[in-house]
C-alpha positions in Angstrom: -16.6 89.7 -4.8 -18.2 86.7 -3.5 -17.2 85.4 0.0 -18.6 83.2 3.0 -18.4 82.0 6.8 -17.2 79.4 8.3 -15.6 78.6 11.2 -12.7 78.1 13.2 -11.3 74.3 13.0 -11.9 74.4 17.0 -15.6 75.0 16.3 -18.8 74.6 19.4 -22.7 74.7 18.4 -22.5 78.7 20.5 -19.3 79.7 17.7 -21.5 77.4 14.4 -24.6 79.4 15.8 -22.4 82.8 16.3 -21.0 82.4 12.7 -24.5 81.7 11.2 -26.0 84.6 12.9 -23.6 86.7 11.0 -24.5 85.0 7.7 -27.8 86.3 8.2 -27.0 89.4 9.1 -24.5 89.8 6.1 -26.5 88.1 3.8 -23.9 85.5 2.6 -23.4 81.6 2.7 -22.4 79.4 6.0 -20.4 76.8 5.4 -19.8 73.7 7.6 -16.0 73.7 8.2 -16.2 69.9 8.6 -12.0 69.9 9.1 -11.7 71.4 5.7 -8.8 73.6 4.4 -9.0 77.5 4.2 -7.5 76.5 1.1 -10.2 74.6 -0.2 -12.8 77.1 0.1 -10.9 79.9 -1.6 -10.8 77.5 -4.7 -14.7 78.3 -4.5 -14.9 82.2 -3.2 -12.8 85.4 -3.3 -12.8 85.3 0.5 -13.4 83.7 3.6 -14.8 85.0 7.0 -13.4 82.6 9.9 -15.3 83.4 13.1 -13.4 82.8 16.3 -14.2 82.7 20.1 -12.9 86.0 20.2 -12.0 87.6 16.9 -12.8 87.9 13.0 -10.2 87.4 10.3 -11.3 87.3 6.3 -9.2 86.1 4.0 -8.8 87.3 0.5 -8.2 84.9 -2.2 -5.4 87.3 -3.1 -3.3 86.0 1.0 -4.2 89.5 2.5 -6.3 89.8 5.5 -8.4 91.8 7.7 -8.8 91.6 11.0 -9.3 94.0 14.1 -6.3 94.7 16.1 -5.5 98.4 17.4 -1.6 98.2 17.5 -1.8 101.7 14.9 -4.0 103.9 17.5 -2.0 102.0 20.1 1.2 103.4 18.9 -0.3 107.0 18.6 -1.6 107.1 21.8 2.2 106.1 23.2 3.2 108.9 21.1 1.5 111.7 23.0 2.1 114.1 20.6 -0.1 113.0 17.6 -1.0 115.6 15.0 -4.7 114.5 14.5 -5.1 115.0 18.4 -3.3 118.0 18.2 -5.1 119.6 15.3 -9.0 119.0 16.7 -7.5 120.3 20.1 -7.9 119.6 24.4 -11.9 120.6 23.5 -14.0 117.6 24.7 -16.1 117.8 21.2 -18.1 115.9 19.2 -16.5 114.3 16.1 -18.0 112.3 13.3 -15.8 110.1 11.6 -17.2 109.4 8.4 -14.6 106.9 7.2 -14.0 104.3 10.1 -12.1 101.8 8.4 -9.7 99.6 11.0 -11.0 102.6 13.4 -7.4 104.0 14.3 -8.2 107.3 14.2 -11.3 107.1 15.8 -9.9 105.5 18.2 -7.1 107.8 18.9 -9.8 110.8 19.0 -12.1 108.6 21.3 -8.9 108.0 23.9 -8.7 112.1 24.0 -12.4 112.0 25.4 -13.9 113.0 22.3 -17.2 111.4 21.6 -16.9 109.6 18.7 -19.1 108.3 15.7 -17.8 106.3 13.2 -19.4 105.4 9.9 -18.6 102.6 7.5 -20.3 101.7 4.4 -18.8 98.3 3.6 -21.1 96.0 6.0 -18.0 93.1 6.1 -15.4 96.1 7.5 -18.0 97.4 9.3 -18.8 93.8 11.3 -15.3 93.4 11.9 -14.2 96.2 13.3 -17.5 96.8 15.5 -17.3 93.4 16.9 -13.2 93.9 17.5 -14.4 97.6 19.1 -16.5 95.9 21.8 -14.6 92.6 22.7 -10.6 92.9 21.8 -8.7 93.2 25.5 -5.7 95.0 25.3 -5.2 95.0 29.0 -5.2 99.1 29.0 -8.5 99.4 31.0 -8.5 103.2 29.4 -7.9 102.0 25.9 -10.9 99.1 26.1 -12.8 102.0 27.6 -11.9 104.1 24.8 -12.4 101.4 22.2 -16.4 100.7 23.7 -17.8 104.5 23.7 -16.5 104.6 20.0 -20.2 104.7 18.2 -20.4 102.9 15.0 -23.1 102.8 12.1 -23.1 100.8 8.6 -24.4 103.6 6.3 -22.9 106.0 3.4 -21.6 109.1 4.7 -23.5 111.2 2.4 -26.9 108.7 2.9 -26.0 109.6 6.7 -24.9 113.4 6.4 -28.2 114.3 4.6 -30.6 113.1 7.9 -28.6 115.2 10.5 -29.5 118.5 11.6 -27.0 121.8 11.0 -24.4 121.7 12.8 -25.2 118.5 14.9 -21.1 117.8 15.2 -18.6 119.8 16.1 -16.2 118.6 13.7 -16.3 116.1 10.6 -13.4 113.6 9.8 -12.6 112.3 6.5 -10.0 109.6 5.6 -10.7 108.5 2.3 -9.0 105.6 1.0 -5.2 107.3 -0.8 -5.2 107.7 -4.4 -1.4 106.6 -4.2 -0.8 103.4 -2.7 1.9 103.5 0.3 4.1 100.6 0.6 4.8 100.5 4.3 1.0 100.9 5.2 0.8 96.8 5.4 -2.0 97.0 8.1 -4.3 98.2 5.4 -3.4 95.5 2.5 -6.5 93.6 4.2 -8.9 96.3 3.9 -7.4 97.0 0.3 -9.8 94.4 -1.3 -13.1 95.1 0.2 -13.2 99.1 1.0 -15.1 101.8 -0.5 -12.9 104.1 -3.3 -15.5 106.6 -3.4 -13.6 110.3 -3.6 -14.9 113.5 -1.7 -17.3 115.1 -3.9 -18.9 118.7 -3.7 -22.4 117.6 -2.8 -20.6 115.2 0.6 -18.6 118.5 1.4 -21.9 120.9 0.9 -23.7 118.4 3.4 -20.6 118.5 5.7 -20.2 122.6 6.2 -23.5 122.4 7.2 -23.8 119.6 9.9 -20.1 120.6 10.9 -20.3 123.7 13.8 -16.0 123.9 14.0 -14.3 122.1 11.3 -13.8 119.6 8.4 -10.7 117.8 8.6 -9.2 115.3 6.0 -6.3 112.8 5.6 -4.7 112.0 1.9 -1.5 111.3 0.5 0.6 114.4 0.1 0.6 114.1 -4.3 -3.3 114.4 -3.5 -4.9 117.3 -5.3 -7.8 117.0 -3.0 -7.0 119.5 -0.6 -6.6 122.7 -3.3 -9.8 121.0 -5.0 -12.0 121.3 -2.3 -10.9 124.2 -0.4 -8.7 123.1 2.2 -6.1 124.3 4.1 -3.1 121.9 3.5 -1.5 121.1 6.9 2.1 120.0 6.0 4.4 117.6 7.4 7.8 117.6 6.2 8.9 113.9 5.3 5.3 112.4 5.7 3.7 110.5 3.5 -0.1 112.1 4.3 -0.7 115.4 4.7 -3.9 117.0 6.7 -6.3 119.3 5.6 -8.9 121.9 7.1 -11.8 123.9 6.7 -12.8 126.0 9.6 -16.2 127.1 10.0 -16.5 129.4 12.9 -14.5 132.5 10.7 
């Protein structure tokens, strides 16, 4: 996929010199937006990375985007009964979350005083979601709070799993992308085009029961053979699309 930055049509020499910075760091074109259409430059890339005063948004060729926002975890957290939170337990504990993604569930997990580090292998979700992490204002000062001790890191879960010590977490997350599609999930139709498919595989799981000290948890669709493939206990929820799995390692 080929994309670029540019940026907003409301654009200063800090937000030209912001959105160049990131070309850098990405290792993609800048464009001069020079009043022209979003339209115009998906003629010429896939996608498009605007850079705001405040926020990111890419836009896919396809009309989807991505952008941070944390109206999911938000939702959750109203909740106060969510079964992630439920399942890890009141345990302050440390939890890597090796599929960050829009960061939802680490950000649920980070609100319950967990500490928190998320990985994400796809450097353009990765910017994004980082950058939404430390500057979006939701006007909850314990959800911003939340949101800023989340840890992130641009790396391969198995690239990062192999350089920990054993049992440096207490628990290890997994949320792969679903092998079924789900409709109603139109929050990740932006991250649809540019996230890693990569499945579990017996050499990431190997490396996870050994830097895990409690559990392995992981999220997929309920048709998902993954759980009885890899060993986990299937935690059921009638009339839900996803399903949760576990390994516990302190038996």
């Amino acid at each position: 996929m080929t994309y670029m930055i540019t940026t907003s049509l409301g654009q200063s020499a800090q937000l030209v010199q912001r959105a160049k910075d990131f070309a850098e760091k990405l290792n993609v074109p800048y464009r001069e937006r020079q009043k022209r259409s979003l339209g115009y430059f998906l003629k010429i890339y896939d996608g498009v990375l605007l850079v705001y005063d405040k926020n990111l948004i890419f836009h896919h060729r396809d009309g989807s985007q991505l952008a941070f926002h944390p109206d999911t975890a938000m939702l959750r957290i109203k909740s106060k009964h969510d079964p992630l939170v439920e399942l890890i337990g009141r345990e302050s504990l440390t939890i890597l979350d090796t599929t960050l993604g829009l960061a939802s569930d680490s950000l649920v997990m980070s609100y319950a005083e967990h500490q928190v580090t998320g990985l994400e292998s796809q450097q353009l979700i990765h910017l994004i979601v980082s950058q939404g992490l430390q500057t979006f204002e939701s006007g909850n000062a314990a959800l911003d709070a939340a949101m800023k001790r989340i840890r992130t890191l641009c790396i391969d879960s198995l690239t990062y799993l192999k350089n920990q010590s054993d049992q440096a977490y207490d628990i290890i997350y997994c949320d792969p992308m679903f092998s079924e599609q789900i409709n109603e999930s139109n929050n990740l139709s932006g991250l649809r085009p540019v996230a890693n498919y990569s499945p579990v595989s017996n050499q990431w799981l190997r490396e996870a029961k050994r830097v895990a000290r409690k559990k392995i948890i992981i999220k997929a669709h309920f048709r998902d053979t993954v759980f009885e493939d890899f060993g986990f206990r299937r935690i059921i929820r009638p009339n839900q699309k996803f399903h949760y799995g576990v390994i516990d390692l302190e038996n």
